[in-house]
N, C-alpha and C positions, 0 to 999 in steps of 0.2 A: 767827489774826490776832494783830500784836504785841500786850501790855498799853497801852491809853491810858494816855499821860504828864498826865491832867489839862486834857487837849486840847479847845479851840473845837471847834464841829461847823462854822464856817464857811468858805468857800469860801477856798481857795488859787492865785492866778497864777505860775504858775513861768516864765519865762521860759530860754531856752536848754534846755528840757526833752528834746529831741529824742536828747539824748546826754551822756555823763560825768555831770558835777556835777549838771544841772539835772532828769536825767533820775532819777538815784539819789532825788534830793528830794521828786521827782513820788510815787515808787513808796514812799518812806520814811512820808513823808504820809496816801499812800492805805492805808497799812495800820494807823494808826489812826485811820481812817472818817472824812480829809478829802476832800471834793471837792476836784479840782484839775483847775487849765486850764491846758495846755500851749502856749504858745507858741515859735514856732520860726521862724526862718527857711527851715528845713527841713521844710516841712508834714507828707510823707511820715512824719518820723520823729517829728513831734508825734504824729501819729495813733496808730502804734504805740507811743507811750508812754501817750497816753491811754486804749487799749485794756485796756492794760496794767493801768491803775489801776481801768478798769473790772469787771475780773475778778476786783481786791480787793472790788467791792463799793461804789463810791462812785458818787456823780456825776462824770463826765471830760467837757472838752472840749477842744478839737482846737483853734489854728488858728498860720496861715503870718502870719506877722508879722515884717518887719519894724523891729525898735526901734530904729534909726537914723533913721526918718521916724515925724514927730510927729502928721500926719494918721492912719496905721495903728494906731497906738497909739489915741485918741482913736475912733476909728470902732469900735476890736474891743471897747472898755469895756463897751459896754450890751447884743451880743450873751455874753460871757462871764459876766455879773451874769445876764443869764437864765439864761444855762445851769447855772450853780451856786448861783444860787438867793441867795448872799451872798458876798460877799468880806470877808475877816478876815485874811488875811495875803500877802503882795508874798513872792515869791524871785527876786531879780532873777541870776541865772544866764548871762543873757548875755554873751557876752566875745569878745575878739580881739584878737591879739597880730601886731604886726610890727616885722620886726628893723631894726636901720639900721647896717648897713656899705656900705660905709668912710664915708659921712654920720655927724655926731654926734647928726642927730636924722631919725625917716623922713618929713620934709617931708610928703610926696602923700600919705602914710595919716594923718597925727598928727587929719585932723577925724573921720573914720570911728570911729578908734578911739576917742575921747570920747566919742562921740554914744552908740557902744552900750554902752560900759563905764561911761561915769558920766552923760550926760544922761538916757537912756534911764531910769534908778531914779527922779531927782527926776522926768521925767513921768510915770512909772505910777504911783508915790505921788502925786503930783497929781492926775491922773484918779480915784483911786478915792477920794482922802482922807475924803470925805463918810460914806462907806459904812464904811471903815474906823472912821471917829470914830461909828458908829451901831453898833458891834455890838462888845460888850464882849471883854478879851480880843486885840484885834489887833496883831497884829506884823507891820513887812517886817525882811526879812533881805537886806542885799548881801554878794552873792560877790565879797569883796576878794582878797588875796592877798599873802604875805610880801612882796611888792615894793609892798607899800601899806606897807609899815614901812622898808623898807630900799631901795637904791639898785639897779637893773643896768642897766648903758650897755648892753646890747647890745637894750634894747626901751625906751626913754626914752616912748613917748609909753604905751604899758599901765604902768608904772611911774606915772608920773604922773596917769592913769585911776583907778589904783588907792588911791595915793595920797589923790586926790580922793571918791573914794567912802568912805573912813573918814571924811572931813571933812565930808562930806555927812551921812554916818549922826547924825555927831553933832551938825549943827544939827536934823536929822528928829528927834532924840531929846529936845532944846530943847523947840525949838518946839511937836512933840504929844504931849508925857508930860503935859499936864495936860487934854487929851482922851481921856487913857488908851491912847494907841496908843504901844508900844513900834517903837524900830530900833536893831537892831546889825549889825554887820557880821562876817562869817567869814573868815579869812584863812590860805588852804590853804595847805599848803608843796606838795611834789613829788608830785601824786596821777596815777595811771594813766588817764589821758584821753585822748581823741582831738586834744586839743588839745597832750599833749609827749608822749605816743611818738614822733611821727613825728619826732623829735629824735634818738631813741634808737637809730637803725638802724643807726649807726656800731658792727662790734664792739666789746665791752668799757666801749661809755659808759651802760651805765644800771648795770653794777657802778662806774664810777667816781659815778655820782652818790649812786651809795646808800652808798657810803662815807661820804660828806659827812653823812650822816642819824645822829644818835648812838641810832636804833632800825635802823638798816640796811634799809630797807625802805621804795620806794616804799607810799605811803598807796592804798586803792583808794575809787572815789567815793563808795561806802555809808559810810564812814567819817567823811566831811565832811557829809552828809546824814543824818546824828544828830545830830550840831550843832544841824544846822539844826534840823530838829522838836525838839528842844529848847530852842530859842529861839523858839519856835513855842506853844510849851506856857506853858499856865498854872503849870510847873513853874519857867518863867526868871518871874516875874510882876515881879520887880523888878528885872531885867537889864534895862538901855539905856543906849544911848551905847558899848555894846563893842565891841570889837574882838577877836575869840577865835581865838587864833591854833592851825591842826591843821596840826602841818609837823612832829614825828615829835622834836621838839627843835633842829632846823635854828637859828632863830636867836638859841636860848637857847645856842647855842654857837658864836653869831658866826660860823659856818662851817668852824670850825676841826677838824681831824681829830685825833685821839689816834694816839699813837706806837702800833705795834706790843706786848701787851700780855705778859710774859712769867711 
């Protein structure tokens, strides 16, 4: 089992657990002896992540939610408090992204995509707030994303999700750092998830993207899920209000490619 970073013994909600980011979090967590409850809107795949973290040895729970309706959320709070016994830390992990061409903006998805990328955090950090502010030590973490710093037309309303969730993070970091509950936000660059491969299917375009990276290399989701538990840990103790950007140096170089190097 990994070395504990200095780590709560209390329960963890991961949302979007089911797969990529949420699910690496789940398993990064459970291996140094958090409980964690999977949420998903992919029940199936919550279960097998929650299994997953059982086999490290923790408490896991399982359930199909989803965080776009605010009764689901609110109804699965006090069955998931039992099941792990406490809640000390949020990973808000859930996401979705849609494109809008030839539109400037995607009209008929722009409310979906809010609701699960950015409403979604401020109600689960409200649902648990109480419990959180009772048990020393707790942090949430949102799964932002370079386009929580930067601009891309070709998905204006996760851009703006995203966006929205660092500003969130840092009124949550306001308002409860003298309750003692930390939030920061994480902000991937290009990570191998089920969420842009299926981008990548074109030949040649995941070596063109990885071009753009000044480490050449898509990120894989256990990489972004150290982060997190470390933001998790009594090790970030005075980290809030961040924004910690893992994008490989993407927009510490404005996107820019170097000349061929001789």
């Amino acid at each position: 089992m990994t070395e504990r970073l200095g780590s709560p013994s209390t329960g963890v909600v991961v949302t979007g657990g089911a797969s990529g980011i949420g699910r690496a979090c789940a398993v990064a967590l459970a291996e140094v002896g958090r409980p964690v409850a999977i949420w998903d809107l992919d029940g199936d795949g919550a279960a097998a992540t929650a299994q997953q973290c059982a086999e490290l040895g923790v408490k896991s729970h399982a359930a199909a939610v989803d965080v776009s309706e605010r009764d689901r959320i609110e109804n699965e709070a006090e069955p998931t408090l039992t099941a792990l016994g406490s809640v000390g830390g949020i990973v808000h992990a859930a996401g979705m992204a849609r494109r809008a061409f030839p539109a400037v903006m995607d009209v008929d998805t722009w409310d979906v995509v809010l609701e699960v990328n950015l409403r979604a955090h401020g109600l689960i950090v409200s649902v648990f707030v109480e419990e959180l502010q009772r048990n020393p030590g707790s942090a949430v973490v949102g799964i932002a994303s370079i386009e929580g710093l930067i601009g891309h037309g070709a998905v204006p309303s996760y851009t703006a999700s995203k966006h929205g969730l660092i500003g969130l993070t840092r009124a949550f970091a306001h308002r409860l750092g003298r309750s003692g509950v930390r939030a920061n936000a994480v902000c991937p660059g290009y990570i191998a998830t089920p969420m842009l491969l299926p981008t990548l299917t074109e030949p040649g375009s995941r070596e063109r993207l990885e071009q753009t990276v000044p480490m050449g290399r898509l990120a894989e989701p256990e990489e972004v899920a150290r982060v997190v538990r470390f933001l998790l840990s009594d090790e970030a103790s005075y980290v809030t209000g961040a924004a910690i950007v893992v994008d490989g140096g993407v927009t510490a170089a404005g996107g820019q490619q170097l000349p061929e190097l001789t």
